[in-house]
N, C-alpha and C positions, 0 to 999 in steps of 0.2 A: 840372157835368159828372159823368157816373157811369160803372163799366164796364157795357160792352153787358149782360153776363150778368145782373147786376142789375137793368136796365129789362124786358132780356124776362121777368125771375122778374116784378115787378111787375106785367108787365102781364097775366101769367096764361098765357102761351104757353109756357111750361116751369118746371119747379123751376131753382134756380141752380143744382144741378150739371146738370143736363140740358140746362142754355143754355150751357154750360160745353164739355161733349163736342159740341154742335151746333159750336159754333165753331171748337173742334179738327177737326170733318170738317169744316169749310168749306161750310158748310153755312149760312151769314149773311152778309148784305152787309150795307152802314153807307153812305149814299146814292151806290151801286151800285158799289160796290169790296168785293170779297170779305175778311172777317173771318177769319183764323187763329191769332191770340196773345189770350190773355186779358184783357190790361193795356189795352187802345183805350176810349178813354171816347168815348161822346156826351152829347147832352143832350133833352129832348121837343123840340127841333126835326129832329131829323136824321132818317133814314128808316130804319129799321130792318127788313128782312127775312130771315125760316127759307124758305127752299126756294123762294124766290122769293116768297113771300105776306108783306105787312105786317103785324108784329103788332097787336093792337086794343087801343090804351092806356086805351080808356073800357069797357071790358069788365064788366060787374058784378062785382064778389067774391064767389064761394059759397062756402059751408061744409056740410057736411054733418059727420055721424055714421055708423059703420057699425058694425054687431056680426058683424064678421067670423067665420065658419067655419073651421074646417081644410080643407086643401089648395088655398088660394087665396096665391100672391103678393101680398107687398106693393107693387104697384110696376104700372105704368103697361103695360106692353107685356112681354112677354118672345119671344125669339126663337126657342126652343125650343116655342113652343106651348102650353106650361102655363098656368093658367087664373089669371087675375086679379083681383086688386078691384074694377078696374075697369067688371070683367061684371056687378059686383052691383049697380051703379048704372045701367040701360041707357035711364030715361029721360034722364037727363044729357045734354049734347052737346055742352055745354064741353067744354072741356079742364080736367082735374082731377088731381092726385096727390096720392100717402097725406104727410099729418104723421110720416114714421119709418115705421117697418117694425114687423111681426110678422110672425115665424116662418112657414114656411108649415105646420106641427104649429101652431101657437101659434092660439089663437081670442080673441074679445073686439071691446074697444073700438078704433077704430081714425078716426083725423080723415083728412078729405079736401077741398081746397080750390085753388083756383088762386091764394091769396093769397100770395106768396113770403117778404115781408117777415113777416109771422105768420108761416109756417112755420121759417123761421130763427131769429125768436125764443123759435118753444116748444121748439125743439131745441138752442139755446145753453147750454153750461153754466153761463153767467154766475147763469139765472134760475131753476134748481132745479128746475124741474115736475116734480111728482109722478105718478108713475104707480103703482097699485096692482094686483097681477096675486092668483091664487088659483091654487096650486101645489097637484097631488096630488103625493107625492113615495113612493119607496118607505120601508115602513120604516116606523117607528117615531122621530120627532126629541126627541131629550132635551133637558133645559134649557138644557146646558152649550152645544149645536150653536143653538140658539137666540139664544143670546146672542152666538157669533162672529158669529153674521148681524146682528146689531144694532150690532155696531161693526166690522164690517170681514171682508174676507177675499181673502188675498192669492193672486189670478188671475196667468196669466201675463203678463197688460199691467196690474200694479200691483194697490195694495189698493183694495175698492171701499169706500165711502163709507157712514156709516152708514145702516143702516134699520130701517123700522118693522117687527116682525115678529112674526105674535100664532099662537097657536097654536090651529085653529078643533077638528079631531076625530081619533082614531084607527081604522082599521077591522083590528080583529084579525083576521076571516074573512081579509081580503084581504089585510093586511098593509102598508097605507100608511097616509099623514098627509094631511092637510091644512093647508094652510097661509094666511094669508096672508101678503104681503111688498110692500111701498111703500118704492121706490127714485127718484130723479131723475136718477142717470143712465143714457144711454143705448147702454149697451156692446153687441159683439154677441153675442146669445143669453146677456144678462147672469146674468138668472135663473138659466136652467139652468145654468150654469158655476158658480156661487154655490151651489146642492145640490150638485152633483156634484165641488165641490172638500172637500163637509165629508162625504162617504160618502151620499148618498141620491138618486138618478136620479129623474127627473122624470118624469113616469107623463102627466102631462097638465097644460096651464097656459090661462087665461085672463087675459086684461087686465078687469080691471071698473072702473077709472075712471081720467086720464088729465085733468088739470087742471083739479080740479074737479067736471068733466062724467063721468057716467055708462050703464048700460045701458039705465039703467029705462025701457019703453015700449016697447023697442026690440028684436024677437025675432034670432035666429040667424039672418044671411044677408040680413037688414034692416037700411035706415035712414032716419033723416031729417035736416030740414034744421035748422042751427042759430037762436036765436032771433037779433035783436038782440042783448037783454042776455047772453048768453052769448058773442055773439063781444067784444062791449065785453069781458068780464069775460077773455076770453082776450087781448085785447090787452091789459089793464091786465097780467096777469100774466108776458110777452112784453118787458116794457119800455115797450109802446107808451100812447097817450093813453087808452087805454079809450074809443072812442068809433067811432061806425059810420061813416067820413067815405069812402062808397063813391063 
């Protein structure tokens, strides 16, 4: 026996929080009695339905990659009509959502997948995933601000964790940095909180790798799909068995 929210992340018919808020509207039955508390377990016998439709527990697992743009949402739908990630994928027709967020300013690497369980284990803190982003920042960064970044720096929800942080160029005409910075966790708008708590404002940021996996092949506003061995190697890193058991 599992809670409900957990078999519909599995089976690909939403993230677990989004199976989460589905169940809070009432929006779920569990073999034809309406679901509203989050604690109701079933099990793959029972019926599970969103909006009256069954979820499909044999569904394939996708994966993709996207190199996200600016002004694109992380995230599935929005209500307000702003443009999504989702648009960048339009042969798709699963149902799919982003691995974590980037910024809608924020551009890069970005995972998308209906796998749930993957997805909760590459956002666990337990298991560290690195993520490495490429900061122009204003300014000029001296060694001494280099090095707070590399052990710590105390935000308003606590100090963050060391990181890896190398210093790539300076541009005097224009007056900023370059940077790069490799963090594992996943705060909001960590980065940019992380400059702008040591004096230097974030001019522009990219994600270029993100467990392992990279941009390379893969242009602005494009993506493709993940191999085998890379989603093995994302499960292995996840917790889970490393292995494609679709």
């Amino acid at each position: 026996m599992e809670r409900i929210q957990k078999l519909i992340s599995r089976a690909g018919a939403a993230s677990r929080r989004e199976a989460e808020k589905l169940i809070l509207a009432g929006r779920v039955t569990l073999n034809g009695r309406v679901v509203s508390e989050l604690g109701v377990q079933a099990d793959d016998n029972d019926e599970i339905l969103i909006d009256g439709v069954a979820i499909n527990r044999k569904q394939p697992r996708l994966y993709f990659l996207l190199n996200k743009p600016k002004g694109y949402l992380s995230t599935v739908r929005d209500d307000r009509g702003r443009r999504t990630v989702i648009e960048l994928l339009p042969e798709v027709n699963e149902y799919i959502y982003p691995i974590g967020r980037l910024d809608y300013d924020t551009e890069g690497l970005l995972l998308l997948t209906n796998d749930g369980e993957l997805m909760n284990g590459l956002l666990h803190p337990r298991y560290e995933v690195n993520k490495t982003y490429l900061a122009k920042v204003k300014g000029t960064v001296m060694g001494e601000v280099l090095q707070k970044l590399r052990t710590g720096i105390m935000l308003e929800d606590g100090i963050t964790a060391p990181a890896e942080v190398r210093f790539l160029e300076y541009n005097e005409k224009g007056n900023w940095s370059r940077i790069q910075i490799t963090i594992h966790e996943g705060r909001n708008r960590q980065v940019r909180r992380m400059f702008s708590a040591v004096g230097h404002d974030v001019l522009a940021l990219k994600r270029t790798a993100f467990a392992g996996l990279t941009l390379v092949g893969v242009s602005r506003g494009k993506y493709r799909e993940l191999t085998g061995d890379e989603v093995a190697g994302l499960r292995h890193i996840a917790g889970g068995p490393g292995k494609n058991n679709e």
